[in-house]
N, C-alpha and C positions, 0 to 999 in steps of 0.2 A: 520521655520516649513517645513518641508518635504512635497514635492508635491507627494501624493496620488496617480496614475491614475488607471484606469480600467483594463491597462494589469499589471500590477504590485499585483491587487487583484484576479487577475485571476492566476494569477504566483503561488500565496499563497495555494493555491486549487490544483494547479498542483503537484506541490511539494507533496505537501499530500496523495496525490493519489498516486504518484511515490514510497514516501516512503511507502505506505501502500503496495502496490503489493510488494515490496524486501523484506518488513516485511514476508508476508503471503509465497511468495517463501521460506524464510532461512527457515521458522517454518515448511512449507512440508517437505525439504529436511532435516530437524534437525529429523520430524517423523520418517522419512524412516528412520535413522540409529539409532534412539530410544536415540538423546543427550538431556538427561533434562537439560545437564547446558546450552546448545544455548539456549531452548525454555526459560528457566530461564533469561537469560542474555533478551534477547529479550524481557522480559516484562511481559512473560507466568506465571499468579499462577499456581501452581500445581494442582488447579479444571480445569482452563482453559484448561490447556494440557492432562488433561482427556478426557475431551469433546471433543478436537481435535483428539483424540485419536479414541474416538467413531466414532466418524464424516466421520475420514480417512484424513483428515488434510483438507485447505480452498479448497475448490473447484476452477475447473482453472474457471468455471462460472463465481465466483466473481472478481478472477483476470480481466478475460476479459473484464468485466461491467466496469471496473477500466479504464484500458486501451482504451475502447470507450469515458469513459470523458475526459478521458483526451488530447485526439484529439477534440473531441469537443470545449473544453476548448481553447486548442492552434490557434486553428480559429479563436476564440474569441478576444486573446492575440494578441497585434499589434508585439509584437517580435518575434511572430512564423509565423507572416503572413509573404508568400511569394510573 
């Protein structure tokens, strides 16, 4: 059985977070040059990339929000403790 620990669940969370900011950057920078097949490749229905469209693509807000857990998180993580 695989031992579990608390920074290793916290890792899982990080990761996700990470991934999710490179997501939301490639999808701003695919807006700016108007590439449906990144936004496509990346996961985008074509409602979705509408809406992004409207929107102006993610906000760097929610980037940010992303990027503050995920420092939080790493504190948390005995492999990111200093």
């Amino acid at each position: 059985m695989t031992d579990v620990t608390a920074g290793s669940v916290w890792q899982v969370d990080i990761d996700q977070l990470k991934l999710a900011n490179a997501t939301m950057r490639l999808a701003n920078q695919a807006l700016i040059s108007d590439d449906v097949a990144v936004l496509s490749a990346l996961g985008f229905s074509l409602a979705h990339i509408r809406e992004l469209r409207r929107k102006g693509g993610f906000r760097s807000s929610s980037i940010a929000q992303n990027t503050r857990m995920i420092n939080c998180l790493q504190k948390k993580d005995p492999a990111h403790a200093h």
